[in-house]
C-alpha positions as CSV (number, residue, x, y, z in Angstrom):
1,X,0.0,0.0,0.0
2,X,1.6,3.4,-0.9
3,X,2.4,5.8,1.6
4,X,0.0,9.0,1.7
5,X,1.2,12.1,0.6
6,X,0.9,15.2,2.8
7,X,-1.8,16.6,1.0
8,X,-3.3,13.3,0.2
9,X,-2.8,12.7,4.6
10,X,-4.6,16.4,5.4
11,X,-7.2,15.7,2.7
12,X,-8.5,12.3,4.7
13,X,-8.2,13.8,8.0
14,X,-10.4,16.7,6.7
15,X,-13.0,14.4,5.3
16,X,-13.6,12.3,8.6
17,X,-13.2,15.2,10.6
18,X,-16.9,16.1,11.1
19,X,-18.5,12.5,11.9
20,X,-15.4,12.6,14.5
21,X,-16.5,15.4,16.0
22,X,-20.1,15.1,16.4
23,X,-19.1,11.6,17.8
24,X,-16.6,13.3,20.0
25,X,-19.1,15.7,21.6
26,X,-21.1,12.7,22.5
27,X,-18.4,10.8,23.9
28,X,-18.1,13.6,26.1
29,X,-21.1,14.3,28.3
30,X,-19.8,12.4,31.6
31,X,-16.8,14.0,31.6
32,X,-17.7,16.7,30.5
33,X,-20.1,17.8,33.4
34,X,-17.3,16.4,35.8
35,X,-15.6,19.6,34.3
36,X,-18.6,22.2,34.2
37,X,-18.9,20.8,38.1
38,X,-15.6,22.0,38.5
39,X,-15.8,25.3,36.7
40,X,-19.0,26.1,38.4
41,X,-17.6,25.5,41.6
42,X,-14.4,27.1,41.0
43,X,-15.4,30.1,39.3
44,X,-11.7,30.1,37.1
45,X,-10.6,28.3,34.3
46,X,-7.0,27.9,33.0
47,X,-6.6,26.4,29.4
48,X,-3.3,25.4,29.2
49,X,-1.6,23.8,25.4
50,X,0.9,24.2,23.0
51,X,1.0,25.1,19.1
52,X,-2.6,24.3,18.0
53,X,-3.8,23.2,21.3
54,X,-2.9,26.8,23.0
55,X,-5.1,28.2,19.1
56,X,-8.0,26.4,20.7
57,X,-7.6,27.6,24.3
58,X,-7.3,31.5,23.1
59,X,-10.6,30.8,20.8
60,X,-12.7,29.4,23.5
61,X,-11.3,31.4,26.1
62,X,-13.9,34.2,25.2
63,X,-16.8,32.2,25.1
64,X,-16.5,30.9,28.7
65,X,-16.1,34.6,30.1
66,X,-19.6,35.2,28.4
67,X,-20.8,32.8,31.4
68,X,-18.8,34.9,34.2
69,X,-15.8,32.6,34.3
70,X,-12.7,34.1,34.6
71,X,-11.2,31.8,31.8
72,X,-7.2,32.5,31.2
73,X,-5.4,30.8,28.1
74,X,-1.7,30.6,28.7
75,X,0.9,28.0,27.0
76,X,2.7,25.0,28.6
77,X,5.9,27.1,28.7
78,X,4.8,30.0,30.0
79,X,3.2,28.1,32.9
80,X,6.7,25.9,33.7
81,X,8.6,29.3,33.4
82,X,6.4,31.9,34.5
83,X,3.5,29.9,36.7
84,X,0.5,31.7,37.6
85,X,-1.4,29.9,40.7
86,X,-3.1,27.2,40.0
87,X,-4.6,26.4,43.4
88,X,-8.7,26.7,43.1
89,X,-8.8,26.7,39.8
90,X,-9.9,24.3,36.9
91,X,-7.7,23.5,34.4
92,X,-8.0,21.9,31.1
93,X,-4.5,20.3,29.6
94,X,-4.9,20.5,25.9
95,X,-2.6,18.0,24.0
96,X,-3.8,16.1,21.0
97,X,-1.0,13.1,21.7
98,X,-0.8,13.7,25.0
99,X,2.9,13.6,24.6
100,X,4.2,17.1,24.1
101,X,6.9,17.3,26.1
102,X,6.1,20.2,28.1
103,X,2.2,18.7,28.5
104,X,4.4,15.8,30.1
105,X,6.9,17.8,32.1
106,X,3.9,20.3,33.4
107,X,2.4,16.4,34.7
108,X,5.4,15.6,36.5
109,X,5.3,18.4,38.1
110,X,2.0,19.2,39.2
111,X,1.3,19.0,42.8
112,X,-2.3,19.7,42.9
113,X,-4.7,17.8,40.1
114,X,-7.8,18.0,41.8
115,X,-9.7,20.1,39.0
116,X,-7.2,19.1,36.5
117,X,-8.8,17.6,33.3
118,X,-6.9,16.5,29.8
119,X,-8.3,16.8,26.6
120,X,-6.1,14.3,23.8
121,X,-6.8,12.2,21.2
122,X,-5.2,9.6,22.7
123,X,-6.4,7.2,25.3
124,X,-3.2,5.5,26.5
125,X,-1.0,8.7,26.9
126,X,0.4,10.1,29.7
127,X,-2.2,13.2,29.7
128,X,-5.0,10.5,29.8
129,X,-3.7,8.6,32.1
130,X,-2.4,11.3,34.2
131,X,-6.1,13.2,34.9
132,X,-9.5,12.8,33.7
133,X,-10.0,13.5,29.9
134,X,-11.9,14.4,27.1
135,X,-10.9,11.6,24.3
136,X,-11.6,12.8,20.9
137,X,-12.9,10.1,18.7
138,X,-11.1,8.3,15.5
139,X,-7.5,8.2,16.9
140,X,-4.7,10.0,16.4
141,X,-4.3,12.5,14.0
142,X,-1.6,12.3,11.2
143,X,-1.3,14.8,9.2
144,X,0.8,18.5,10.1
145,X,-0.8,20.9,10.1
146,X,-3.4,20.0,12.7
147,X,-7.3,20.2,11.1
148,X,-9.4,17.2,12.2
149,X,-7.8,17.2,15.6
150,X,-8.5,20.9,15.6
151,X,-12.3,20.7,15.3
152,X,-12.9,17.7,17.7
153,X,-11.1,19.8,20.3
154,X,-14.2,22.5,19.4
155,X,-16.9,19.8,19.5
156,X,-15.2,18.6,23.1
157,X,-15.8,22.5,24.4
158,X,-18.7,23.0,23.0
159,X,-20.0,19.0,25.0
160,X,-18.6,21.0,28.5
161,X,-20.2,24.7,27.1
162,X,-23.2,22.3,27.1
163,X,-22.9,21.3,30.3
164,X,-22.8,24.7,31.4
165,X,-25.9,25.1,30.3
166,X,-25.4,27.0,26.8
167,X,-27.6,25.6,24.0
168,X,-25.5,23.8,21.8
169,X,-28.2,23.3,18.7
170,X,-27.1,25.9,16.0
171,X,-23.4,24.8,16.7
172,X,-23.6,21.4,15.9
173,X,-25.8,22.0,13.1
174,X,-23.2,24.3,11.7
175,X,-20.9,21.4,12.4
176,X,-23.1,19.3,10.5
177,X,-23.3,21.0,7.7
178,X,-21.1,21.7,4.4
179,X,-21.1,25.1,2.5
180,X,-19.5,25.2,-1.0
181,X,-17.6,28.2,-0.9
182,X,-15.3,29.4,-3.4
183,X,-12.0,30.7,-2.6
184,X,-10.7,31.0,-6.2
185,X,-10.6,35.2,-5.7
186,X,-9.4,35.1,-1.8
187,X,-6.3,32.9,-3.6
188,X,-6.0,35.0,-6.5
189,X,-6.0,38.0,-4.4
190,X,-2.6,36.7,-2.4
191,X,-1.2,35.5,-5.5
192,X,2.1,38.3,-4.9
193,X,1.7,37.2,-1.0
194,X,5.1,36.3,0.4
195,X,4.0,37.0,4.3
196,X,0.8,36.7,6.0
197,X,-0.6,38.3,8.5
198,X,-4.0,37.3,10.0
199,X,-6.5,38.6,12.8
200,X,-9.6,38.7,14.7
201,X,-10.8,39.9,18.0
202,X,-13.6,38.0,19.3
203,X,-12.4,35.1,17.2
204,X,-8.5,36.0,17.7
205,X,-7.7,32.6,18.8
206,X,-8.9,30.9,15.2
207,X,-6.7,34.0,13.5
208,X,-4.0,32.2,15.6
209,X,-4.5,29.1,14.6
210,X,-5.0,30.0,11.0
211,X,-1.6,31.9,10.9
212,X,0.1,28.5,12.1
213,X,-1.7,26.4,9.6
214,X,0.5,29.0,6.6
215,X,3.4,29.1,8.3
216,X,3.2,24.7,8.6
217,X,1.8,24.5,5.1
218,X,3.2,27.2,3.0
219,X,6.5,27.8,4.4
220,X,6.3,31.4,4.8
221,X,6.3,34.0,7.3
222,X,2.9,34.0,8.7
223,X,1.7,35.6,12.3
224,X,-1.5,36.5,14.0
225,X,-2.1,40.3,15.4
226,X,-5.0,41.1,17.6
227,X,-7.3,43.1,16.1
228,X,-7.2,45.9,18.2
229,X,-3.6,45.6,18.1
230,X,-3.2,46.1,14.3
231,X,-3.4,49.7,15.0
232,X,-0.4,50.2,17.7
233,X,2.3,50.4,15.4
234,X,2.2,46.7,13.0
235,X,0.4,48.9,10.0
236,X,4.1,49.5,9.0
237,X,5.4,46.9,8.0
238,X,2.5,46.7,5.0
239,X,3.0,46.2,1.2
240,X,1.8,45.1,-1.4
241,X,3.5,41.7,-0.4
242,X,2.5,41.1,2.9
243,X,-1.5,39.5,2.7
244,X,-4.1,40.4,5.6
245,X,-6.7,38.6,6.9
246,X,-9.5,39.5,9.3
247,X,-11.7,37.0,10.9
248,X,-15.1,38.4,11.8
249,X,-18.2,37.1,13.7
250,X,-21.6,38.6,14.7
251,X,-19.9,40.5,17.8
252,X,-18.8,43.2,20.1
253,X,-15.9,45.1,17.9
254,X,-17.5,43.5,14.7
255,X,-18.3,47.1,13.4
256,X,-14.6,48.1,13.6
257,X,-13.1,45.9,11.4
258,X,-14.6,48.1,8.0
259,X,-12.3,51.0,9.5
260,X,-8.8,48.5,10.0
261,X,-9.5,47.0,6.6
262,X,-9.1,50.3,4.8
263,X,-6.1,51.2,6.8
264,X,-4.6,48.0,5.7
265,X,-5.3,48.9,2.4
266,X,-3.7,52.1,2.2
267,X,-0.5,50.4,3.3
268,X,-1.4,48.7,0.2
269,X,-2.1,45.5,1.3
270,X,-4.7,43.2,-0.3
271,X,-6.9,41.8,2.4
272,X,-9.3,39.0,3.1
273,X,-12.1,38.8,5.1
274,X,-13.4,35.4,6.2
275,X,-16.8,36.5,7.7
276,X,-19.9,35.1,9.7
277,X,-20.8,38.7,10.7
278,X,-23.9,39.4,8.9
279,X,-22.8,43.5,8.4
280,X,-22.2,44.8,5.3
281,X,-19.5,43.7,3.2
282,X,-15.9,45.7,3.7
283,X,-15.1,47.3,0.3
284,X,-11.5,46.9,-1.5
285,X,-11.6,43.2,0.0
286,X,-12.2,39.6,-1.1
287,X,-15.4,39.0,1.3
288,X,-15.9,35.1,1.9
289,X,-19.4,35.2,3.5
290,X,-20.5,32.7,5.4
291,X,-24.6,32.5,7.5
292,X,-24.2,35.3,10.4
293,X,-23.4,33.6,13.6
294,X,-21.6,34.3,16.5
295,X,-19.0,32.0,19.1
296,X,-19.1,28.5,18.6
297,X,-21.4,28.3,15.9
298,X,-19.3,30.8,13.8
299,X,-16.2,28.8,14.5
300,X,-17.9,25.6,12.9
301,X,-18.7,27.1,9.8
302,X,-15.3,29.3,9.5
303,X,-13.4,26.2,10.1
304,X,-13.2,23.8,6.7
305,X,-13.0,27.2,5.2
306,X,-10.1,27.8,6.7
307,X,-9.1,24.5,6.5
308,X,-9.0,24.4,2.5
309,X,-7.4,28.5,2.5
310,X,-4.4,27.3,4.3
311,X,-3.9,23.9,1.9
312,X,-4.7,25.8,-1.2
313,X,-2.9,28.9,-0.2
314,X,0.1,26.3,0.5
315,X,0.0,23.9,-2.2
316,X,0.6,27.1,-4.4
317,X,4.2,27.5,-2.8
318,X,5.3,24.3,-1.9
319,X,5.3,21.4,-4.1
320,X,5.3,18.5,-1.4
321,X,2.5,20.8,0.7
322,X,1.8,18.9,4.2
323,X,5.4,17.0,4.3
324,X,7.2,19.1,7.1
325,X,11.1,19.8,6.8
326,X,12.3,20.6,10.6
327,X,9.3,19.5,12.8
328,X,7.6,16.0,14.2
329,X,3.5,15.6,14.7
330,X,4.6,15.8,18.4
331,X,6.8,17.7,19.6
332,X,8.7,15.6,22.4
333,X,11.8,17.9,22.7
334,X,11.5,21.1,24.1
C-alpha cells in the first residue's frame, strides 16, 4: 500500500473530521459535566496547550467569560517558566498526543490535580492517564498541520459549554453541515503574497490558529495580530507583499473591522475577510461570506474554510504541501 502524501494525509483527515467530531461531543457528556462541576464550583478556568492546542484555548477562552468565568489561556511554557497559581482553579490540559513534552513535564510536576482535566486524542497517553479526559474520537491525527484534531477539540468545548448550560443546537448543526464556498478570488488576491498576517478579535484565537496552519503549510512567514492591536504600530510593515486577513463574527468590535480593513489597504495591502458577521460587506476586499453567527457556531462554519485556505494557499508554494522539513507531529523535545 503506498504511503500517503501530505496533501493526500490532510485531505483524509479533513474528510472524517466532522462524523469525528459530532461523535466526539457525544463521547463527552460524563466528563464533561465532571468539568462544568468544576468550573461552576471554581469560578476560574486555565486552558493550558501548546502550538494548535494553546489556538483552541485563546478561541474558546472568550466564550467561557460570556458565562462569568474568569477563563485564562496561557501555554505549557509560560506556565513551567512563568506559573500563575493554579490552586482553586480548573484547568483543562490541551494535548492532541498527550505527549508534548512540556504537556508531560507540566504532569510531572504538578502538585495539585484535583480540578485538573486532559483533553487528547489519545487514550493511553500520559495526559490521559495522568487526569480525567476528554478523548476525541477516530484516533490519532496524522497529518501536520493539525485540522481534524482541531475541530474535535471544538466539539469537546462545545460538550462542556453544554454542560454549562449553553444551547449547543445551532453549533452542531453548523458542524453538521457543508457550505461550498469558493475561494478562487481570496487565492488570486494573495497571489504576490510572500507574508501573511491574520487577525480577529472576538475570534483572535482561530486568527492564531490560521496563521500556524500557513506558516506549517506554505513555508512562509505568517503571524497572528489582535485586532485591536493592528493599530499600535504593526500597520508599517504593509506592502503590497505582505496579505491580511480578518476573521469576523456577529460580535462586540465586529463594526470596527470596516475601518482596519481600509487602513490596511492604504499600506497597500490586499486583504481578506473570512466573515460570519452578517454587516455589510468591507469594500477593496475579497469578502468570503458565510450564514451570520456568532461564538461556537461561527467557528464551525469558518473552520473547513479555513481548513482548504491554508492547503490551497500552500499547495501554491510548496510542491510537497503537508510534508514538514524541521518539525515532528509531536513535539517531544522542548
Amino acid at each position: 500500500m503506498n504511503q500517503l502524501t501530505g496533501r493526500e494525509a490532510i485531505e483524509s483527515e479533513m474528510a472524517r473530521q466532522q462524523g469525528d467530531a459530532l461523535a466526539s461531543f457525544k463521547a463527552a457528556e460524563t466528563v464533561a459535566a465532571d468539568i462544568a462541576s468544576s468550573i461552576q464550583a471554581t469560578g476560574q478556568l486555565t486552558l493550558l496547550g501548546m502550538g494548535g492546542s494553546h489556538c483552541v484555548g485563546r478561541t474558546v477562552e472568550p466564550i467561557y467569560r460570556t458565562l462569568g468565568v474568569d477563563a485564562v489561556a496561557a501555554t505549557f511554557s509560560e506556565q513551567l517558566d512563568t506559573a500563575r497559581p493554579l490552586k482553586g482553579k480548573t484547568v483543562i490540559a490541551t494535548s492532541q498526543s498527550g505527549e508534548s513534552a512540556e504537556a508531560v513535564r507540566w504532569l510531572s510536576q504538578s502538585v495539585e490535580r484535583r480540578d485538573s482535566f486532559g483533553m487528547t486524542m489519545e487514550k493511553n497517553s500520559t495526559l490521559a492517564r495522568s487526569v480525567p479526559s476528554l478523548i476525541g474520537c477516530g484516533g490519532s491525527e496524522i497529518a501536520v498541520a493539525a485540522t481534524r484534531s482541531f475541530t474535535i477539540a471544538f466539539a469537546q468545548h462545545l460538550a462542556v459549554l453544554a454542560a454549562l448550560g449553553v444551547d449547543a443546537t445551532q453549533a452542531l448543526a453548523a458542524l453538521s453541515q457543508t457550505h461550498a464556498v469558493s475561494l478562487d478570488d481570496a487565492l488570486a488576491h494573495f497571489g504576490n503574497v510572500s507574508t501573511v498576517i491574520t487577525s480577529g478579535r472576538r475570534l483572535r484565537g482561530l486568527a492564531e490558529g490560521l496563521a500556524l496552519g500557513v506558516a506549517e503549510l506554505s513555508r512562509l512567514p505568517s503571524f497572528s495580530i489582535e485586532g485591536g492591536q493592528m493599530r499600535h504600530g504593526p500597520l508599517e510593515m504593509l506592502g503590497a507583499d505582505r496579505g491580511v486577513t480578518l476573521l469576523r463574527s456577529s460580535e462586540l468590535g465586529g463594526e470596527r473591522f470596516a475601518g482596519l480593513a481600509e487602513a490596511v489597504r492604504k499600506g497597500n495591502s490586499p486583504v481578506i475577510v473570512f466573515d460570519t458577521s452578517g454587516d455589510d460587506l468591507i469594500p477593496d476586499a475579497v469578502n468570503v461570506r458565510l450564514p451570520e453567527s456568532s461564538d461556537m457556531t461561527a467557528i464551525f462554519f469558518l473552520l473547513p474554510v479555513l481548513q482548504r485556505f491554508m492547503l490551497e494557499f500552500g499547495s501554491r508554494h510548496v510542491a510537497n504541501v503537508g510534508t514538514p522539513l524541521h518539525i515532528a507531529k509531536v513535539t517531544r523535545v522542548e
